[in-house]
C-alpha atoms as one frame of an Amber mdcrd trajectory, in Angstrom:
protein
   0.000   0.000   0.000   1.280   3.495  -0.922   0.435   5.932   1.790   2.219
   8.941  -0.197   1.729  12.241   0.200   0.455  13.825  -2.919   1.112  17.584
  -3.928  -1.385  20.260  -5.664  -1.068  20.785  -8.980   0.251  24.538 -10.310
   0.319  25.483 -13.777   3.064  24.971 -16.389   2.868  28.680 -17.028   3.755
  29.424 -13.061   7.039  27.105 -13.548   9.868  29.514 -14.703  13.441  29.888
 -14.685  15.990  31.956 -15.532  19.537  30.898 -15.479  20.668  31.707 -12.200
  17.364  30.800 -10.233  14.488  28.537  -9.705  11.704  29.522  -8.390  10.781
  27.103  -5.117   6.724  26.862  -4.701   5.291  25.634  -1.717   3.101  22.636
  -2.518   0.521  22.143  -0.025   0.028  18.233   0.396  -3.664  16.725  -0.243
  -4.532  14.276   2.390  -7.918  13.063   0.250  -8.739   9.817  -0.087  -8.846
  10.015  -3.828  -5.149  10.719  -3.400  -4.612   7.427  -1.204  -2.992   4.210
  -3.073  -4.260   0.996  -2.095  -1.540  -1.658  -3.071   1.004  -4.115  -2.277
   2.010  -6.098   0.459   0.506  -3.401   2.599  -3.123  -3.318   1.713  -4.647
  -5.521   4.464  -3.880  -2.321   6.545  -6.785   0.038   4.803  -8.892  -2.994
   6.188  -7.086  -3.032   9.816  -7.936   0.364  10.403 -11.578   0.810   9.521
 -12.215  -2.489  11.737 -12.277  -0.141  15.031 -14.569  -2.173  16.783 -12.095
  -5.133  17.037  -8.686  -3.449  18.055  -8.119  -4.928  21.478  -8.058  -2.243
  24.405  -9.178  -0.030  21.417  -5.797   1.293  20.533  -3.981   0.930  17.238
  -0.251   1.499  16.529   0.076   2.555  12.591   4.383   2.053  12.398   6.088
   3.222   8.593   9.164   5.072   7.460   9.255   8.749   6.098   7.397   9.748
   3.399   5.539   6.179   3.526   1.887   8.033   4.060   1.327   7.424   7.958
   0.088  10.660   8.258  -1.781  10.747   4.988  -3.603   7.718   6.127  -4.307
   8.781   9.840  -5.424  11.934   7.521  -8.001  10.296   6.639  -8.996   8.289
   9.816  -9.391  11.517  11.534 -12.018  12.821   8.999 -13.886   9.413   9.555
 -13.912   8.843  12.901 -14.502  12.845  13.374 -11.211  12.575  15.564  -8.936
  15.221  16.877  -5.272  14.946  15.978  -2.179  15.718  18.285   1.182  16.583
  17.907   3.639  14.411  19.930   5.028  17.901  20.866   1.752  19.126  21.662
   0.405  16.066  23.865  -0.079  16.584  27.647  -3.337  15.298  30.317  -4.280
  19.307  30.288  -5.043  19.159  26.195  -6.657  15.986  25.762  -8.563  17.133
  28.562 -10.137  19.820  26.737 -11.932  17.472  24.790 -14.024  15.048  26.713
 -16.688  14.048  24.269 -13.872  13.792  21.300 -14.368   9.812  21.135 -11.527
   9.388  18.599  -8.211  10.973  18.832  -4.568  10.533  16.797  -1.347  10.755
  18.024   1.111  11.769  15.613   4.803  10.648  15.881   5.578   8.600  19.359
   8.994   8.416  19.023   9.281  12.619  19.394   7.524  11.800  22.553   9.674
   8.639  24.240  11.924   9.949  26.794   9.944  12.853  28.073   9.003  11.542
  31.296   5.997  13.793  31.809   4.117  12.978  28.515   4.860   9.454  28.745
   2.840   9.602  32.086   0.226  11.036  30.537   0.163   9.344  28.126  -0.186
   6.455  29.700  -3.460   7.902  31.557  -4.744   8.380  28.388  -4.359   4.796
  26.973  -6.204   3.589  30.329  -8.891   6.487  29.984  -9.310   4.960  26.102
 -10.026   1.551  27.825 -12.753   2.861  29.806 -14.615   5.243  28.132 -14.450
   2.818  25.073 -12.610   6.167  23.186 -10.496   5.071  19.840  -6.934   5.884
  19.495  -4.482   5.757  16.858  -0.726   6.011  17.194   1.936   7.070  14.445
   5.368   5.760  14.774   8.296   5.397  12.413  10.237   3.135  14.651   8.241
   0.002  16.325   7.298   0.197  19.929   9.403  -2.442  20.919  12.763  -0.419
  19.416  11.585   2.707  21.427  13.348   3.024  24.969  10.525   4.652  27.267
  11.520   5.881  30.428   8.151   4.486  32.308   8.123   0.549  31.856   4.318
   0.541  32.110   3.892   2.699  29.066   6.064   0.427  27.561   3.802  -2.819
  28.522   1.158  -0.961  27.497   2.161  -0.213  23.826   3.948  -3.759  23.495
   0.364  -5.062  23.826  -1.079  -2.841  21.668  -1.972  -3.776  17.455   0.313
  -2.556  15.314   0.267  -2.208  11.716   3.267  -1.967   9.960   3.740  -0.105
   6.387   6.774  -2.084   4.592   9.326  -0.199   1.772   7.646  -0.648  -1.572
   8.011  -3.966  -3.854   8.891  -3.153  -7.369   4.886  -2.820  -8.592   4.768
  -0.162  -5.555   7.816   1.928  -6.446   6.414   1.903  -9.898   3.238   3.511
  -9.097   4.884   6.244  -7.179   7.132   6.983  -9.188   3.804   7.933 -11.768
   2.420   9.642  -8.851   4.975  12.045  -8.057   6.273  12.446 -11.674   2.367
  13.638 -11.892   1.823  15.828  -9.530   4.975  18.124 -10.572   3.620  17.624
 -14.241   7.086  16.159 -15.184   6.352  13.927 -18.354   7.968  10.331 -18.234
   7.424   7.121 -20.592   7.031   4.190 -19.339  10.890   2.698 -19.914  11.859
   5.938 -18.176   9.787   4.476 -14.958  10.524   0.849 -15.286  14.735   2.668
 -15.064  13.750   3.934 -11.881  12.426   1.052 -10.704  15.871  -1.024 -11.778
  18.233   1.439 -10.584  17.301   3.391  -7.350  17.007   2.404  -3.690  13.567
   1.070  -3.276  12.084   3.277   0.191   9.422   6.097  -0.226  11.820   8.935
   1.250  14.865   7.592  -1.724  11.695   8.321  -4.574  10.764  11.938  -3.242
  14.295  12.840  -3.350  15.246  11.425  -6.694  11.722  13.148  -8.226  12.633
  16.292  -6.001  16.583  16.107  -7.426  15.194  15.552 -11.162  12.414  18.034
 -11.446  15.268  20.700 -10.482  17.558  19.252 -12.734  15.422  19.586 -15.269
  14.624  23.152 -14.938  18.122  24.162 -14.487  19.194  22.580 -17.523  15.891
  23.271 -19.602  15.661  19.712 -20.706  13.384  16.819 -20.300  13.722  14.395
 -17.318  16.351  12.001 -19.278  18.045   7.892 -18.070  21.369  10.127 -17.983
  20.060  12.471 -15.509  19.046   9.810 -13.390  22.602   8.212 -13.737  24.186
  11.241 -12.772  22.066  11.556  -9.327  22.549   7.373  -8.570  26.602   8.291
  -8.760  25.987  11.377  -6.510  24.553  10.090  -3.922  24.859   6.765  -2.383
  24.710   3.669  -4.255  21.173   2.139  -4.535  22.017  -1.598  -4.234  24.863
  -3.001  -1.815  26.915  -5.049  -2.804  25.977  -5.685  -6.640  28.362  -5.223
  -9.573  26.982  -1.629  -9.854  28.135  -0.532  -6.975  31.535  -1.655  -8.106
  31.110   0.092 -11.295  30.277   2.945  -9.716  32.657   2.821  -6.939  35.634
   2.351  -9.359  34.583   5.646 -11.329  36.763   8.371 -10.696  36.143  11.875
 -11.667  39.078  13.443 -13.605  40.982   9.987 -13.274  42.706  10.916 -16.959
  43.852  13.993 -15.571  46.938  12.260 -14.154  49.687  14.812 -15.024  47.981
  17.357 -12.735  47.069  14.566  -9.670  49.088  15.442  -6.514  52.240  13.433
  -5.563  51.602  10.554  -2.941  53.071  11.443   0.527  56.296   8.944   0.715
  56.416   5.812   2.825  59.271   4.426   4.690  59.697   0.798   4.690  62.074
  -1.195   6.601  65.126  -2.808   4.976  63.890  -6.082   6.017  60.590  -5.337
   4.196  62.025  -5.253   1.040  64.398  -7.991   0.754  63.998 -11.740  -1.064
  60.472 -12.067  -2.979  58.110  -9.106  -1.105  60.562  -6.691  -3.417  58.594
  -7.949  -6.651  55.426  -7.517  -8.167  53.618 -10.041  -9.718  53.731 -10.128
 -13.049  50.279 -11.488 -14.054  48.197  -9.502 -10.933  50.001  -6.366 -12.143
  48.955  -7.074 -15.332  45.378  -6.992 -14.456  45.770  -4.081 -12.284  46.883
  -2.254 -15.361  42.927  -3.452 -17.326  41.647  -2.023 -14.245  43.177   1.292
 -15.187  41.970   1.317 -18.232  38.607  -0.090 -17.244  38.638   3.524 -15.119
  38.711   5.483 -18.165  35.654   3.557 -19.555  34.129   4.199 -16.761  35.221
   7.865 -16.656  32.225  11.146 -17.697  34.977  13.140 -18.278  36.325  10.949
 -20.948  34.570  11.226 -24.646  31.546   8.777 -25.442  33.008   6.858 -28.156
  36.828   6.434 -26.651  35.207   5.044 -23.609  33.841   2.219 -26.079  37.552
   1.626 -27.272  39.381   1.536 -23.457  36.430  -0.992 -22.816  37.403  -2.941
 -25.856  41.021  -2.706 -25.144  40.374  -4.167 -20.766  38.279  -6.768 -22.870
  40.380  -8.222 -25.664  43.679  -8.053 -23.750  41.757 -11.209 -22.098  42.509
 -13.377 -25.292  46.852 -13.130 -24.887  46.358 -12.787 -21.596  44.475 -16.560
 -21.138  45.898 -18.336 -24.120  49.754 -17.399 -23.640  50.110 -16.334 -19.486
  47.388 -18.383 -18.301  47.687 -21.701 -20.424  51.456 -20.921 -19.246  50.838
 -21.395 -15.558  48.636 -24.227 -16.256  50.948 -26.340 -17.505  53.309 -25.287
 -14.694  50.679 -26.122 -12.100  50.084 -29.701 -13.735  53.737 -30.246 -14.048
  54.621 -30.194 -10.550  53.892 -27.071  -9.819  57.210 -24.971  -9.795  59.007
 -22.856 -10.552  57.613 -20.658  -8.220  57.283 -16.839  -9.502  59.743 -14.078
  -8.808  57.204 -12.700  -6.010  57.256 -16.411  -4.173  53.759 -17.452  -5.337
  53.331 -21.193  -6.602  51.559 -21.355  -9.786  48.545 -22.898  -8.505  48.503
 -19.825  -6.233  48.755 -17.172  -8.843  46.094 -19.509 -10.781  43.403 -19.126
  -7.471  44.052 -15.442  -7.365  43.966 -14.642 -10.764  40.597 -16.296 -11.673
  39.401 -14.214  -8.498  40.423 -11.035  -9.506  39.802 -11.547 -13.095  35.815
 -12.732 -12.461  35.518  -9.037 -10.430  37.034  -7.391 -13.880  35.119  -8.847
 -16.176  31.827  -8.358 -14.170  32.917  -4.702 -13.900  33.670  -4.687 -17.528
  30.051  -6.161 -18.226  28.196  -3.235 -16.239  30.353  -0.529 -17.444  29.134
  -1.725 -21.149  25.662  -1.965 -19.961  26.006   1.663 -18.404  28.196   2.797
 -21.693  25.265   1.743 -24.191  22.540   3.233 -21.914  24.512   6.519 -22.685
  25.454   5.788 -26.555  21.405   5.078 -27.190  20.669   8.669 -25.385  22.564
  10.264 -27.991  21.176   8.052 -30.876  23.988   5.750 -30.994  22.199   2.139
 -31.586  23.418  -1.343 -31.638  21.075  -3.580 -32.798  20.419  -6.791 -32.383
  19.244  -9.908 -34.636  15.553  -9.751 -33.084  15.576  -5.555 -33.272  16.428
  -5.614 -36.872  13.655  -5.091 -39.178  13.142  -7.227 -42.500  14.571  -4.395
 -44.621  17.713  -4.277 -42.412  18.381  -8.131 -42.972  17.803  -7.842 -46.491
  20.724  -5.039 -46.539  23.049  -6.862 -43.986
């Protein structure tokens, strides 16, 4: 379930820029339930929260992260249930106590409220008072209840046994909704592939999509141009790194800003090393790791914005083809070593079968970095209308010409 927060609408004709400035509106959010989403993994919760006759002690605990439509949805609840709303901030026995007959009442953000020893207090009054008096309330939390550290242990108890309702990060469907949503409301137009791009490439949580939509609509204004995959690229390598650990992030991690400006680059600060450090086989390199250090260099300048479009296409080529001598003559070299009884061992004291282990290691990393840099690469080429086509995107006039 998407609880966003949608924005008004203001006219294309209010959305100008000059050069030097953009002009920042303040969008007012809607909190309609026209506006609300309904889908996902979080859906039953719509149904949780309108069944106010069954929550037990007649409390309810509604627990998201930003931007993930708690208040939105308690938004709505209020204009239901006729409820009054509260401000953690503002919460304390003397306000609720000015309205006795209000039989539903929200309470917005707990967590601003743990540790204050007097609210908590009275706020635990008030969950007792709700028992009694048969009163509704619903809580808004981003953190659980059971992560919160409350200074009074029977608040604590108290919320522990309390129903809570939890609004998870959006699935891929989700993500893809908002992403419409948002891209609507600030009348930015967007294609579908532009969406489904999103989707791929950015963290999946409801605070990441605001920011990237945020990011691009200003982007797009200060460069007068449509919302575009290599504006999106640019912000991904800005900011953190979507997905941990996948091949992107080493793609991305290995990218280097300048890199080709070498001759400028500051000297390293010098390093003493010990006589005894540099004596017998730690005094050499190896020969074959050093030579794949030096693809990984010139992977770098494929990877590199500052270096031109096409002559990134020819470093790549170059980190990929050295592959063939390196395999058939260094490789197949150590092989045969290795099968042979395994020695000579290399200048740097490494067996064969040792340099063999290492090298497949280090060369599975490059070629998986070589494999996303190309993906990345023609993502950029086909922005510019550089194509490569293959068999089942050719048309039948193309075959009959090939």
């Amino acid at each position: 379930m998407v609880f966003c927060t949608l924005v008004r609408r203001v006219s294309k004709a209010s959305r100008k820029v000059t050069s030097t400035q953009i002009l920042e509106f303040d969008f007012k959010p809607s909190y309609s339930e026209a506006d609300f989403i309904i889908a996902g993994s979080n859906s039953n919760l719509w149904d949780l929260l309108q069944d106010v006759e069954n929550w037990p002690d007649n409390r309810f605990i509604l627990v998201g992260p930003e931007y993930s439509g708690k208040t939105h949805l308690a938004r709505i609840w209020e204009i239901k249930n006729k409820a009054h709303c509260f401000e953690a901030e503002e919460f304390s026995a003397e306000e609720y106590a000015k309205f006795p007959s209000t039989k539903s009442i929200v309470l917005e953000n707990l967590e601003r409220l743990c540790g204050n020893r007097e609210q908590e207090e009275d706020l635990f009054q008030f969950c007792d008072t709700v028992s009694k008096e048969s009163r509704k309330l619903l809580i808004t939390s981003s953190q659980d209840p059971k992560e919160l550290e409350f200074i009074k242990p029977d608040l604590r108890s108290r919320l522990l046994g309390t129903r809570v309702g939890k609004i998870n990060q959006p699935d891929a469907k989700l993500l893809s909704i908002l992403y419409s949503k948002l891209f609507s409301d600030k009348q930015i137009s967007y294609t579908p592939d532009l969406i489904q791009y999103l989707v791929k490439n950015s963290e999946r949580s409801f605070s990441a999509a605001h920011r990237m939509v945020e990011n691009l609509d200003k982007m797009s204004l200060m460069n007068r141009k449509p919302v575009s995959k290599k504006m999106i690229r640019e912000l991904i390598k800005e900011g953190p790194v979507k997905k941990k650990g996948t091949r992107e992030e080493i793609v991305l991690k290995n990218t280097t800003k300048g890199s080709s400006d070498f001759l400028n680059s500051e000297y390293p600060e010098a390093v003493e090393v010990p006589p005894s450090e540099i004596e017998g086989p730690k005094k050499y390199f190896n020969r074959e790791l050093s030579w794949l250090n030096f693809n990984w260099r010139v992977l770098e300048e494929a990877q590199n914005p500052d270096v031109p479009l096409l002559e990134r296409v020819r470093f790549l080529s170059i980190s990929a083809t050295n592959f063939d001598e390196f395999y058939s003559v260094r490789v197949a070299g150590l092989m045969e070593l290795a099968s042979t009884g395994n020695y000579p061992p290399g200048s740097d004291g490494r067996l064969p079968s040792e340099q063999l282990v290492e090298i497949e290691r280090e060369s599975r990393n490059l070629i998986s970095a070589q494999i996303d840099t190309w993906n990345l690469i023609r993502e950029e080429m086909e922005d510019v209308g550089i194509l490569i086509l293959e068999r089942e995107r050719l048309t039948e006039d193309d075959r009959n010409y090939l």
